[in-house]
MARSEPA-833450 format. One record per residue (C-alpha): residue number from 1; chain; residue in one letter; x, y, z. Coordinates in nm, 2 decimals. Each point is the difference from the previous one (the first is absolute). Layout:
# residues N
+-----+--------+---------+--------+--------+--------+
: num : cadena : residuo :      x :      y :      z :
+-----+--------+---------+--------+--------+--------+
: NUM :      A :       A :      X :      Y :      Z :
...
+-----+--------+---------+--------+--------+--------+
END
This chain:
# residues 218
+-----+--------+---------+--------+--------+--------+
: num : cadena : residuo :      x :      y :      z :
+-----+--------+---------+--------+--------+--------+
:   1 :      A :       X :  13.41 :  10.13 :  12.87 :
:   2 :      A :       X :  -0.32 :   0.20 :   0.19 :
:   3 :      A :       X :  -0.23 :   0.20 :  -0.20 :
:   4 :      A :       X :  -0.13 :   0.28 :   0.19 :
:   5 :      A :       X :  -0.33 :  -0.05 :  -0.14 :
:   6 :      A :       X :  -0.18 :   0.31 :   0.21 :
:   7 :      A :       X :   0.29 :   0.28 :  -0.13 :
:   8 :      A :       X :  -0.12 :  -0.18 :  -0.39 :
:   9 :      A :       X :  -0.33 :   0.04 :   0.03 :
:  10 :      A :       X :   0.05 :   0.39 :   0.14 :
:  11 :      A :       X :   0.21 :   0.05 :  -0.35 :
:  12 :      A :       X :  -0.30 :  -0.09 :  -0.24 :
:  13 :      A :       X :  -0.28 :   0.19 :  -0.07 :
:  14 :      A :       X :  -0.36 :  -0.04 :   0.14 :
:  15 :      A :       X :  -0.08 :  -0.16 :  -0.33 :
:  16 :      A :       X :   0.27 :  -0.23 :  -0.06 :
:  17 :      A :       X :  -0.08 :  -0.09 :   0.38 :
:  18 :      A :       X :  -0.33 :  -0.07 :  -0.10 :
:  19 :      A :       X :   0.11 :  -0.20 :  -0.29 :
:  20 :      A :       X :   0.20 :  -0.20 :   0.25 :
:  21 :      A :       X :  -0.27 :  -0.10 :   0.25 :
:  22 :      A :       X :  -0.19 :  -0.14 :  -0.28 :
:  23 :      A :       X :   0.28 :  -0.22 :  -0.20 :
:  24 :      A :       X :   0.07 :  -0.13 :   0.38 :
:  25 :      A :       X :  -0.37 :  -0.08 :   0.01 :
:  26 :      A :       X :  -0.01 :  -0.16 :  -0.33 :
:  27 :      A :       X :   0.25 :  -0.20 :   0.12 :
:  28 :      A :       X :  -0.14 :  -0.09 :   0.32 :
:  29 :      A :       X :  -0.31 :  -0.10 :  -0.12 :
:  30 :      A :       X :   0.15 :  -0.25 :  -0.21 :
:  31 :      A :       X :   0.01 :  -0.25 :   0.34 :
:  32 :      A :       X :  -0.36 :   0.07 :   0.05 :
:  33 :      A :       X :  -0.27 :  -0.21 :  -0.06 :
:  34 :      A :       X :  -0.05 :   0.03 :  -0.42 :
:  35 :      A :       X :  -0.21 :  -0.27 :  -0.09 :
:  36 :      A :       X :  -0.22 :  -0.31 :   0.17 :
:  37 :      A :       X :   0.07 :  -0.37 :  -0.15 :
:  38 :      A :       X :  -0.33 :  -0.20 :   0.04 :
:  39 :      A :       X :   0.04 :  -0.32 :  -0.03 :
:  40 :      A :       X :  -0.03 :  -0.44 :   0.07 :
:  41 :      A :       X :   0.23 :  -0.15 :   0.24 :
:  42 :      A :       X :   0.13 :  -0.33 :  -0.17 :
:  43 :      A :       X :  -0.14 :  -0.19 :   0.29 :
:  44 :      A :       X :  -0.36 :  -0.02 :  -0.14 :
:  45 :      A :       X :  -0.19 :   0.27 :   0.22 :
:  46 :      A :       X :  -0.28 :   0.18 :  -0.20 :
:  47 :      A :       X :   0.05 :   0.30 :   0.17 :
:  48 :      A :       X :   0.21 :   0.21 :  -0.14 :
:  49 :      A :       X :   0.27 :   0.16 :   0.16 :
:  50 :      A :       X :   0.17 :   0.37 :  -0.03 :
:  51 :      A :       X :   0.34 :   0.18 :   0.01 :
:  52 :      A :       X :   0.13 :   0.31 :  -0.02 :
:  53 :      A :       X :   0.32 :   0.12 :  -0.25 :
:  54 :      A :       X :   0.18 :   0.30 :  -0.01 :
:  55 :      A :       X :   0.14 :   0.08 :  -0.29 :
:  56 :      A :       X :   0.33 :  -0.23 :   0.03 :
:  57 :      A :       X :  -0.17 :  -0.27 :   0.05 :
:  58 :      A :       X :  -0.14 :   0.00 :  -0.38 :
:  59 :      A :       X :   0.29 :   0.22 :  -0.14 :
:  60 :      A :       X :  -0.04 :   0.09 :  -0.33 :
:  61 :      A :       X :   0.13 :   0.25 :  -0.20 :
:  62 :      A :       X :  -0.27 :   0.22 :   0.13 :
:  63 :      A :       X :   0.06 :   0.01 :   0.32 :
:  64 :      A :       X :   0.46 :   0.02 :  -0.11 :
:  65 :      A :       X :  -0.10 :   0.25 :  -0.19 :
:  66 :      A :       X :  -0.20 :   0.21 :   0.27 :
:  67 :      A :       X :   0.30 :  -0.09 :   0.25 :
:  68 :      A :       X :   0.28 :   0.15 :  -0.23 :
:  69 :      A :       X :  -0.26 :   0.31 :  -0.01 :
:  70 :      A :       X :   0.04 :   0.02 :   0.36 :
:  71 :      A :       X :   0.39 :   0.01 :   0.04 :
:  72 :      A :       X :   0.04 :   0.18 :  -0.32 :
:  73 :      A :       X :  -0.17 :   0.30 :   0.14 :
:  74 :      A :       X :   0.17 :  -0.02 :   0.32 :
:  75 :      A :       X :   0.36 :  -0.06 :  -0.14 :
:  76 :      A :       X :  -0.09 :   0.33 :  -0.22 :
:  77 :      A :       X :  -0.08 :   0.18 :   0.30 :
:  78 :      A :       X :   0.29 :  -0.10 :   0.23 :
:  79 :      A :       X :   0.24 :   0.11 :  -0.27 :
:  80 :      A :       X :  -0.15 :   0.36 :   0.01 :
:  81 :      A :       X :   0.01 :  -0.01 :   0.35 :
:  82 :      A :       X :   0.37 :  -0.05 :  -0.04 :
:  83 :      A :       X :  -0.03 :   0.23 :  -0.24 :
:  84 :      A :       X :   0.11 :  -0.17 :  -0.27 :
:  85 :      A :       X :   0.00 :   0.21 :  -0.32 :
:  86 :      A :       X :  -0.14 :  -0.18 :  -0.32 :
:  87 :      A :       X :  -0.27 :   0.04 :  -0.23 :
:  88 :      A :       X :  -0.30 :  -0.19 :  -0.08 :
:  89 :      A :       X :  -0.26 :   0.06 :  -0.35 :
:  90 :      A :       X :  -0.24 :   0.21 :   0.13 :
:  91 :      A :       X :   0.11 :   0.06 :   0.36 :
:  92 :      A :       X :  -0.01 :  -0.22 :   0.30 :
:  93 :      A :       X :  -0.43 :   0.09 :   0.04 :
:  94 :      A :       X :  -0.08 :  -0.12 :  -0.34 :
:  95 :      A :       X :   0.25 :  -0.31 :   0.05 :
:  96 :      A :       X :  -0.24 :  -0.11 :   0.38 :
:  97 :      A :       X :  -0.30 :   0.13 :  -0.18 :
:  98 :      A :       X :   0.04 :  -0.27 :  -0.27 :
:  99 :      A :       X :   0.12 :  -0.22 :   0.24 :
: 100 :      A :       X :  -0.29 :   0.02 :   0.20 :
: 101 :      A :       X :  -0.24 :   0.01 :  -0.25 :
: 102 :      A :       X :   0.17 :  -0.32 :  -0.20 :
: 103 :      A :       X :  -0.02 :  -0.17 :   0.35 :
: 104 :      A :       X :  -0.40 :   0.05 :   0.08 :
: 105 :      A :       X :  -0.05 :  -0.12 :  -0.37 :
: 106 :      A :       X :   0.23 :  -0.32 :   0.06 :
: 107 :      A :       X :  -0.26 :  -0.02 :   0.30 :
: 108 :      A :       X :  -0.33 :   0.01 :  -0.18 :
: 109 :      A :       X :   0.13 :  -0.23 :  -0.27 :
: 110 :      A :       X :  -0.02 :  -0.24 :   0.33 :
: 111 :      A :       X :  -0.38 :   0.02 :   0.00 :
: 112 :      A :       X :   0.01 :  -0.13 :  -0.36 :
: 113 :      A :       X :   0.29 :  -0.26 :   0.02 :
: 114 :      A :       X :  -0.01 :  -0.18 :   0.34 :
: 115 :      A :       X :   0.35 :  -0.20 :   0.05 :
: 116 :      A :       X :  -0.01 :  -0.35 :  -0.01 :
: 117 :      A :       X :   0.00 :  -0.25 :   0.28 :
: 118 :      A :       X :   0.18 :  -0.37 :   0.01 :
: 119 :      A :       X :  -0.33 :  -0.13 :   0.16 :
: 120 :      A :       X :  -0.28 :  -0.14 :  -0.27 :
: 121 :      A :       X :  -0.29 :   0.12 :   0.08 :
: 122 :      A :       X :   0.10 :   0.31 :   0.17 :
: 123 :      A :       X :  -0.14 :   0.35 :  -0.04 :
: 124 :      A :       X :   0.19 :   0.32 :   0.08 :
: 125 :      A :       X :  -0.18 :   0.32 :   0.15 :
: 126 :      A :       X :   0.12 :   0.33 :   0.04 :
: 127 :      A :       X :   0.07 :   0.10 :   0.42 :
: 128 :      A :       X :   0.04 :   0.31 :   0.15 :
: 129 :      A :       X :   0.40 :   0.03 :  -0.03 :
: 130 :      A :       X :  -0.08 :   0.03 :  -0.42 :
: 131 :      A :       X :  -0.25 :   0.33 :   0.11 :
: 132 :      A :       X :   0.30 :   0.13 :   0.19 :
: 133 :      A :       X :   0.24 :  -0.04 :  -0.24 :
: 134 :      A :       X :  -0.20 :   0.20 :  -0.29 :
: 135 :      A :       X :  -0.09 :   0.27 :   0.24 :
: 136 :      A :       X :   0.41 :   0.04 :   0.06 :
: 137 :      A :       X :   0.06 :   0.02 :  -0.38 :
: 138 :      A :       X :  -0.29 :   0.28 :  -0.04 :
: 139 :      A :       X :   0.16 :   0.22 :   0.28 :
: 140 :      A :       X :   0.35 :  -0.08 :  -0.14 :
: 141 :      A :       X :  -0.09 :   0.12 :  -0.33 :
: 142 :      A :       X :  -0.18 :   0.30 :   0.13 :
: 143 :      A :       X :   0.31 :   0.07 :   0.19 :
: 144 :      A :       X :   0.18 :   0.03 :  -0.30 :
: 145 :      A :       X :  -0.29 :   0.27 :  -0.11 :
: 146 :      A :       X :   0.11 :   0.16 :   0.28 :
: 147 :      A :       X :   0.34 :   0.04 :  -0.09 :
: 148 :      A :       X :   0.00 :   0.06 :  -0.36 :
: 149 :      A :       X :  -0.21 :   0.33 :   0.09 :
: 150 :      A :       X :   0.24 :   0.09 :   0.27 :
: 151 :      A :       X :   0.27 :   0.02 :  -0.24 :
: 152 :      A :       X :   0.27 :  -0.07 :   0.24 :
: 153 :      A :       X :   0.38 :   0.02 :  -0.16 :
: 154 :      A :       X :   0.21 :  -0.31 :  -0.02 :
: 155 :      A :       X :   0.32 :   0.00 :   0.22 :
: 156 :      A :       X :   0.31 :   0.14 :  -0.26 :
: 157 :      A :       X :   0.19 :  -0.29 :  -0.18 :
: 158 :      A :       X :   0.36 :   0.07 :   0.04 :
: 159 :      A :       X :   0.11 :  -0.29 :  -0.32 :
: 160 :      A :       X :  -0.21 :   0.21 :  -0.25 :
: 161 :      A :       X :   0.20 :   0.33 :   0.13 :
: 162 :      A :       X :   0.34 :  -0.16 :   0.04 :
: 163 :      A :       X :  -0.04 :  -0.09 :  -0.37 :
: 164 :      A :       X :  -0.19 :   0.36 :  -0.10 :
: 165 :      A :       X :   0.28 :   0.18 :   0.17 :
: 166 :      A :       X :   0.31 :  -0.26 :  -0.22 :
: 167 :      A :       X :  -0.16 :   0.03 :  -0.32 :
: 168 :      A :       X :   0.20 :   0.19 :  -0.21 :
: 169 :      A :       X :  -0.14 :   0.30 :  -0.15 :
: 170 :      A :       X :  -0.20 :  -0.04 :  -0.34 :
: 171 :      A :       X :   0.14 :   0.17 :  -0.36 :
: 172 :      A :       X :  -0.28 :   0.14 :  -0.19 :
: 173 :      A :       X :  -0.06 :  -0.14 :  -0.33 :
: 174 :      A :       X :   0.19 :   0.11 :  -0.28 :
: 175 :      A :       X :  -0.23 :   0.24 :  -0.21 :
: 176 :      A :       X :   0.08 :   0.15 :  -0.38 :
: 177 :      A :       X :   0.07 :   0.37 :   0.24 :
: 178 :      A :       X :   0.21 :  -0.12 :   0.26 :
: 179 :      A :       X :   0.19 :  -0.27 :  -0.17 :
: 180 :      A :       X :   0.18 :   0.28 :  -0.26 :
: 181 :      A :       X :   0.14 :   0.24 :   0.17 :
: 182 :      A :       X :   0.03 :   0.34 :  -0.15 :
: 183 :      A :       X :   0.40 :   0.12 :  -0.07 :
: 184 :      A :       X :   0.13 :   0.28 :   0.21 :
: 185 :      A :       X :   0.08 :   0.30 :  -0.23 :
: 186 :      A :       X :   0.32 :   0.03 :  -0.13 :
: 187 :      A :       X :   0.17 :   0.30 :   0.17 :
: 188 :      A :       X :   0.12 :   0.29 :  -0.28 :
: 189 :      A :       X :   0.40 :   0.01 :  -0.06 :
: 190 :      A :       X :   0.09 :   0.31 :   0.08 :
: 191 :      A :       X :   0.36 :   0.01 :  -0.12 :
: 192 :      A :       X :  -0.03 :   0.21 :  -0.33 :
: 193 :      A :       X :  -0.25 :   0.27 :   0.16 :
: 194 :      A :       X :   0.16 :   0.08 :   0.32 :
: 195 :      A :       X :   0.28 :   0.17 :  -0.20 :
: 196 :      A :       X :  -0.27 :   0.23 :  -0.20 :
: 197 :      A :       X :  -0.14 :   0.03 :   0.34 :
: 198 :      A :       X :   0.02 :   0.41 :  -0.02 :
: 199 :      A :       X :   0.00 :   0.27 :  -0.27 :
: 200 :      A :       X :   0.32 :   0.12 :  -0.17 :
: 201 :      A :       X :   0.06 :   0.31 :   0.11 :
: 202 :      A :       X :   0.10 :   0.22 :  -0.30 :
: 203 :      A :       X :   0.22 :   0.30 :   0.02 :
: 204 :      A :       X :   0.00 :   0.28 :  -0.26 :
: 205 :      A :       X :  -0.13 :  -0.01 :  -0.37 :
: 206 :      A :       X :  -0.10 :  -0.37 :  -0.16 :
: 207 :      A :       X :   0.26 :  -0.15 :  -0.24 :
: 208 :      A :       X :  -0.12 :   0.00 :  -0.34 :
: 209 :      A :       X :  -0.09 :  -0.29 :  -0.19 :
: 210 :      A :       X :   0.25 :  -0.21 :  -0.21 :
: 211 :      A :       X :  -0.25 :   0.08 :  -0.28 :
: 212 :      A :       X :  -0.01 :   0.36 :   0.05 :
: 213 :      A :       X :   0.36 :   0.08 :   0.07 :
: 214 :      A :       X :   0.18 :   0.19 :  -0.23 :
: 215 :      A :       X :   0.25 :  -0.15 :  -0.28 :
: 216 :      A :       X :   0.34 :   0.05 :   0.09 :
: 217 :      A :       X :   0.20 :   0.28 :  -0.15 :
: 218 :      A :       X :   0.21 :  -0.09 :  -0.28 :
+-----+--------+---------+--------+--------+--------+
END
């Protein structure tokens, strides 16, 4: 399986390539020279002698914990440039801006805590490769400065739309107005008025009233 590394790196953004260089430089600088181990040969010489140690040579879990720094960032960034959609608390520059910052302290703590050597006797000094490794985690963590002010808009998750697009429409809550329904109105029977519907029409002189009508003649 080839990656085509150059057509990657033209799909991230100046900052996240930026970010890049330096968690590639962190990592590098792990094989350079971190500390000097002075110490007696076992042979009896007064003199004392000197070698150098990169940072796997006294692993500790500084120096694991700097080196998962390293590939974190740049697993992070080859799955955007795959554009891989997913998010992260507080967006991929605050997530390399922490990691950048937790690495350079990791690094100072070194000043404090040299690692410890099998040889009695031995001391530890800090080398040049420990100076680069600290100025990769400052510009990995200003890198993520960088892109937490560009503001740049993670790729689209397609899992989280899949399941926004299935998920079947909400009822609203039952309240005391729209849980009783008001009864339609009853329609009026109209059987007894239609006949009275119009006016008798009356033709020639009222008929008296059974009260008023005359006795019959005996």
């Amino acid at each position: 399986m080839s990656v085509d590394l150059p057509g990657l790196l033209r799909r991230l953004d100046r900052e996240q390539r930026q970010a890049g260089a330096a968690a590639f430089g962190l990592l590098v600088a792990l094989f350079l020279p971190w500390y000097e181990k002075n110490y007696f040969p076992p042979t009896g010489r007064r003199e004392p002698l000197s070698a150098n140690l990169n940072a796997f040579g006294v692993i500790g879990w500084v120096e694991a914990a700097v080196a998962v720094v390293g590939v974190s960032v740049l697993v992070l960034l080859y799955a955007r440039a795959r554009r891989r959609g997913f998010h992260l608390p507080g967006g991929d520059g605050t997530v390399v801006l922490v990691a950048g910052g937790w690495a350079g302290l990791l690094l100072v703590w070194r000043l404090f805590d040299k690692p410890g050597v099998d040889d009695p006797g031995a001391t530890v000094g800090i080398q040049w490769g420990w100076f680069v490794a600290l100025v990769m985690a400052v510009l990995l963590a200003a890198a993520g400065l960088r892109m937490r002010a560009a503001h740049r808009p993670e790729p689209p998750n397609p899992a989280e739309d899949l399941e926004w697009d299935e998920a079947p429409p909400r009822r609203p809550p039952a309240t005391a107005q729209t849980a009783v329904q008001p009864r339609p109105p009853r329609a009026r029977s109209t059987a007894v008025t239609e006949p009275f519907g119009d006016r008798p029409d009356w033709e020639g002189e009222p008929p008296e009233h059974p009260g008023r009508a005359a006795p019959p003649e005996r």
